[in-house]
C-alpha positions in Angstrom: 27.6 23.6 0.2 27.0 23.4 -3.3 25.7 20.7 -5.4 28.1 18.2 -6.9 27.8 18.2 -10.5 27.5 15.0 -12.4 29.9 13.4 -13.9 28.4 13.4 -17.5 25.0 15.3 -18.3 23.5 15.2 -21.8 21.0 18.4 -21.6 18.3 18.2 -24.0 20.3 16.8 -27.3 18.7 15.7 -30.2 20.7 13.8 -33.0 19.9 14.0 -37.0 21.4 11.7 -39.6 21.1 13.2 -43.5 19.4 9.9 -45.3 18.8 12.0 -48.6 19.0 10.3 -51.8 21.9 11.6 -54.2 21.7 14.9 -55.4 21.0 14.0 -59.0 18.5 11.7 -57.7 16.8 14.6 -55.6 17.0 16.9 -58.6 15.5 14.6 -61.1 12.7 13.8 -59.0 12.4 17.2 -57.3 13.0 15.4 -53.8 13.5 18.2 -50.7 16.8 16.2 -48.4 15.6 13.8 -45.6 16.7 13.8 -42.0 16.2 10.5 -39.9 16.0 11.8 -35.8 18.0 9.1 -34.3 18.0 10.7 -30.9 15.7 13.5 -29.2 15.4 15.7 -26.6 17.3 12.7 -24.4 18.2 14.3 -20.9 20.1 12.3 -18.5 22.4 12.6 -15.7 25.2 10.2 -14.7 26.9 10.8 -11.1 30.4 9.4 -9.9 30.4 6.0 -9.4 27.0 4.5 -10.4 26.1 2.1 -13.7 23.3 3.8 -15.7 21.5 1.6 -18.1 20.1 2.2 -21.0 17.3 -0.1 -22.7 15.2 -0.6 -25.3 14.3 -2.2 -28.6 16.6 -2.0 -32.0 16.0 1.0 -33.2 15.6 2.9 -30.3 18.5 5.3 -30.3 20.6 4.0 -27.2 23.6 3.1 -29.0 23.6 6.4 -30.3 23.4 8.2 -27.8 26.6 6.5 -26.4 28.4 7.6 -29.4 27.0 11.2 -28.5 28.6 10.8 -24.9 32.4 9.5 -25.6 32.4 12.3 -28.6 31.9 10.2 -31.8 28.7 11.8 -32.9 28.0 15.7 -32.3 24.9 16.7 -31.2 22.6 18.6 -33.7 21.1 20.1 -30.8 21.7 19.8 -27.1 24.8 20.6 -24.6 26.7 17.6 -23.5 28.6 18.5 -20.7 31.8 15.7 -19.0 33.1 17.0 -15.8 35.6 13.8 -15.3 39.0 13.7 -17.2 39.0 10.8 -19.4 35.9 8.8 -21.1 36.6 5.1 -22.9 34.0 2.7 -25.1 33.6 -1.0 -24.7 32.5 -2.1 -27.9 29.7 -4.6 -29.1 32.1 -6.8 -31.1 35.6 -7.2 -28.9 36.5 -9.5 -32.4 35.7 -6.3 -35.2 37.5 -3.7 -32.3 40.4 -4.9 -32.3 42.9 -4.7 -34.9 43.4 -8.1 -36.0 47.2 -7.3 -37.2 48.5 -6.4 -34.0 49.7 -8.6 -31.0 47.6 -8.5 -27.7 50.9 -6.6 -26.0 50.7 -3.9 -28.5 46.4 -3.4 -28.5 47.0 -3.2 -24.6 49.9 -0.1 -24.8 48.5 1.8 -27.1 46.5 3.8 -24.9 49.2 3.5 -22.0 52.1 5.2 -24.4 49.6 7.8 -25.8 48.8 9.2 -21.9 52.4 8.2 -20.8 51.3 6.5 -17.9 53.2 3.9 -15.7 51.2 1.4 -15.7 52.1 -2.1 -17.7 50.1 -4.2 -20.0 50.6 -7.0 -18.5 49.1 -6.2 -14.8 46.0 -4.5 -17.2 45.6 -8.0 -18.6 46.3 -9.9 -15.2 43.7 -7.8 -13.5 40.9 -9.0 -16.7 41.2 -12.1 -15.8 44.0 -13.5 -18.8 47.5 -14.4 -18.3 51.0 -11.8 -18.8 51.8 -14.6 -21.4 48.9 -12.9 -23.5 50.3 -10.2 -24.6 52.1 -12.4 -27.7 49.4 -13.8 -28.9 46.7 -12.2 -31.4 43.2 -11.4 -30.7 42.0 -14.4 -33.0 44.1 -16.8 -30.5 41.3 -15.9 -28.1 37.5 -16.8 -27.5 35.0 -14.3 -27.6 34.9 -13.4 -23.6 38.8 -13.2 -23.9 38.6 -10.8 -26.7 36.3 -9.1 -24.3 38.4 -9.0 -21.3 41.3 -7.3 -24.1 38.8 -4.8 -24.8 38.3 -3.6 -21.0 41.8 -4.3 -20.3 42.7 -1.6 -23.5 40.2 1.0 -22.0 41.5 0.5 -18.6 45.0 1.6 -19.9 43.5 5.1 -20.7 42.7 5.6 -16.9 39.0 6.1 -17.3 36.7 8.1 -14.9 33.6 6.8 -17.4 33.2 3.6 -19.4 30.6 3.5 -22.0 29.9 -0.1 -22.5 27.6 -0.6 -25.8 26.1 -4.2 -25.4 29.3 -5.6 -24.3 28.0 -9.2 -23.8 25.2 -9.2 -26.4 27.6 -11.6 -28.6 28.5 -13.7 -26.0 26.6 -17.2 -24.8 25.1 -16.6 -21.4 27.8 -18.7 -18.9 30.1 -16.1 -20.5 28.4 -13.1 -20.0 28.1 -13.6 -15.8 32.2 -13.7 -16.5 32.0 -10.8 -18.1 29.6 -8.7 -15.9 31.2 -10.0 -12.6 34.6 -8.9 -13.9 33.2 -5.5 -14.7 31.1 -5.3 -11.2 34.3 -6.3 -9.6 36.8 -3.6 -11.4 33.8 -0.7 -10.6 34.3 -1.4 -7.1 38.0 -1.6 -6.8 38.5 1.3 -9.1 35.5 3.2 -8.2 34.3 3.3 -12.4 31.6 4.7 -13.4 29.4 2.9 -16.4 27.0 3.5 -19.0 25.4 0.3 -19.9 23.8 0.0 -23.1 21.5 -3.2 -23.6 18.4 -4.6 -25.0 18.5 -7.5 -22.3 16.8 -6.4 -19.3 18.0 -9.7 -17.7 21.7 -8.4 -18.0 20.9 -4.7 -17.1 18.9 -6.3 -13.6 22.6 -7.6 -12.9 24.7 -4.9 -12.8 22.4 -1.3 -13.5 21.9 1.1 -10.1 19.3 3.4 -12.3 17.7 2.7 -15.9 16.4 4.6 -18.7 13.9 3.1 -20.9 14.0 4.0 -24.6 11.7 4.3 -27.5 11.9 5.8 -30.9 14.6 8.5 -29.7 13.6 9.7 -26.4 13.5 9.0 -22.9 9.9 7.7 -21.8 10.8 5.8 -18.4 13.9 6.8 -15.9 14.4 5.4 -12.2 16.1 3.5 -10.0 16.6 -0.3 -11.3 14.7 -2.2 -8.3 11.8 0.5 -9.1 11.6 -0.3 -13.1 11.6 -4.1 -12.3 9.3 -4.0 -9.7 6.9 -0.9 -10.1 6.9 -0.4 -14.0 5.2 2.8 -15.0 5.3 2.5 -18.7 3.4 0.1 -20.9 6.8 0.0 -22.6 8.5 -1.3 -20.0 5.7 -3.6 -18.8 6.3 -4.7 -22.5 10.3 -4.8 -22.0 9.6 -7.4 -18.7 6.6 -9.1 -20.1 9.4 -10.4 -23.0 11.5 -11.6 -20.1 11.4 -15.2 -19.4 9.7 -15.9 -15.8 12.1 -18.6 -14.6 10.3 -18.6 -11.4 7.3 -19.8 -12.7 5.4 -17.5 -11.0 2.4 -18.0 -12.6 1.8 -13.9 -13.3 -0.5 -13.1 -15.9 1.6 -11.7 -19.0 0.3 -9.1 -21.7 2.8 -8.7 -24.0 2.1 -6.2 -26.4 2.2 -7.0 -30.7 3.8 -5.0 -33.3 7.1 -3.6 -33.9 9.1 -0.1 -33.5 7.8 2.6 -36.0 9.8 3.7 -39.1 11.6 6.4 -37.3 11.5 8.7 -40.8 7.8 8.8 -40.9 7.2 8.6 -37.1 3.5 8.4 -36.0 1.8 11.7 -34.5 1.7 12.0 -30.7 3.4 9.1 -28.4 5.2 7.2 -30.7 4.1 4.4 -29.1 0.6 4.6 -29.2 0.1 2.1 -32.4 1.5 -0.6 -30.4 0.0 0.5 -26.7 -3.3 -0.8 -25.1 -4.0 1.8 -23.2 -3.7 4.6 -25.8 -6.9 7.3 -26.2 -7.3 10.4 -28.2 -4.8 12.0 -26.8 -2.3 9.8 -27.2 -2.6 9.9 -30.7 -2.5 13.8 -30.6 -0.2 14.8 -28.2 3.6 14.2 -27.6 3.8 13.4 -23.7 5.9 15.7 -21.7 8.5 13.6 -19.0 6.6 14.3 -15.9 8.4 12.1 -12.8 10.8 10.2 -14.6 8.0 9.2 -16.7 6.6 10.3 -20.4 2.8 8.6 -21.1 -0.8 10.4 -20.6 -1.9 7.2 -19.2 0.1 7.1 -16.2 -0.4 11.3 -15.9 -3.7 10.9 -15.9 -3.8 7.9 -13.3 -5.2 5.2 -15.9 -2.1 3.3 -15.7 
């Protein structure tokens, strides 16, 4: 029987952004263009039906790589490969994603009238949560987990086999984002969605992820199930990522979080990128880029002193 490809696979891509002054600028001061590596080398995998998350620190890349995925950015290097039908995005900001001119009704049906499809906006919005009187109102009528619950009700209407979610309930207060995570926990296992979760809140991601990659100045260095990363972290990033996590249990377990903050990713620093900031870092660390080997990139753990 052969194996069941995944429903999205990024293969190696690698994403450059031109950050080059003008060209009179350049000429004047005899200044060769500069490219800013947003993303590199990321490899993942995402198979029918799971929530992949990705993490990390500002900077890190994630969010770009989940405009590589739905088709906003091209890669500069890399094969993306979607094996589904449709992909949609959840935005950041449901208030600046919706068009503040347009009723709720009309946001909803866009999608629906573009595919043709039979379903109505008003069982999309009754199945968010809000009301079929909604669809009159405008998106500043609503609170900021309402305007959230329009956003996934507008992707839903483009019948979706992936939702790329990019911190969805980072501008939301906290009671709201449990709404907004139960309601999307709930619609994955009544329509059988498939998510990629971008966050820098590794509280959020332990609610809803089934696997997690770790970022860090473009690239993958930490992959695995969730219940692994949280319990077993390889990484000293991620033992940096959970450290930064408030311990409501008051367990009482020693924390070492580590100082400093992400490099300037157009004058990266030689070898692991995150050697500056990691306690464990040795010669080679500061020499060598480490390969991914088991879901995990960092010489310390290869060679067993992590």
């Amino acid at each position: 029987m052969p194996p069941i490809k995944p429903l999205l696979k990024l293969d190696a891509v690698s994403r450059d952004f031109d950050v080059s002054a003008p060209w009179l600028n350049r000429v004047i001061e005899h200044a060769p263009k500069r490219y800013l590596r947003a993303v590199d080398g990321v490899s993942l995998e995402v198979t029918k039906g799971e929530t992949l998350a990705l993490v990390g620190e500002s900077g890190c890349g994630k969010s770009t790589v989940a405009r590589l995925a739905v088709g906003l950015y091209t890669p500069t290097e890399g094969r993306i490969e979607f094996h589904g039908r449709r992909m949609q995005m959840i935005f950041q900001d449901p208030y600046a994603s919706l068009n503040p001119r347009w009723r709720i009704k009309k946001i909803v049906e866009e999608p629906i009238k573009l595919l043709a499809t039979k379903q109505r906006y008003e069982d999309l919005l009754v199945q968010v949560g809000l009301s079929r009187d909604d669809g009159d109102k405008y998106p500043h009528e609503f609170s900021g987990g309402q305007r959230q619950r329009i956003s996934i009700a507008r992707a839903l209407g483009g019948e979706p086999d992936l939702l790329i979610c990019d911190e969805p309930t980072s501008a939301l207060d906290v009671s709201v984002q449990a709404q907004i995570l139960n309601l999307m926990a709930e619609l994955q296992r009544r329509l059988g969605l498939t998510y990629v979760f971008i966050s820098h809140n590794l509280a959020v991601v332990s609610q809803i992820a089934d696997r997690v990659g770790v970022m860090y100045l473009g690239r993958v260095v930490e992959l695995g199930a969730a219940a692994g990363i949280f319990s077993r972290p390889r990484h000293p990033y991620t033992r940096m990522l959970l450290d930064a996590v408030p311990d409501l249990e008051m367990s009482g377990k020693p924390r070492t979080p580590v100082a400093g903050e992400v490099p300037n990713p157009l004058a990266p620093p030689p070898g692991c990128a995150f050697h500056p900031r990691c306690p464990h870092a040795n010669e080679r660390c500061r020499r060598e880029v480490p390969a991914v080997i088991n879901l995990v990139a960092c010489h310390g753990v290869e060679e067993g002193r992590i």
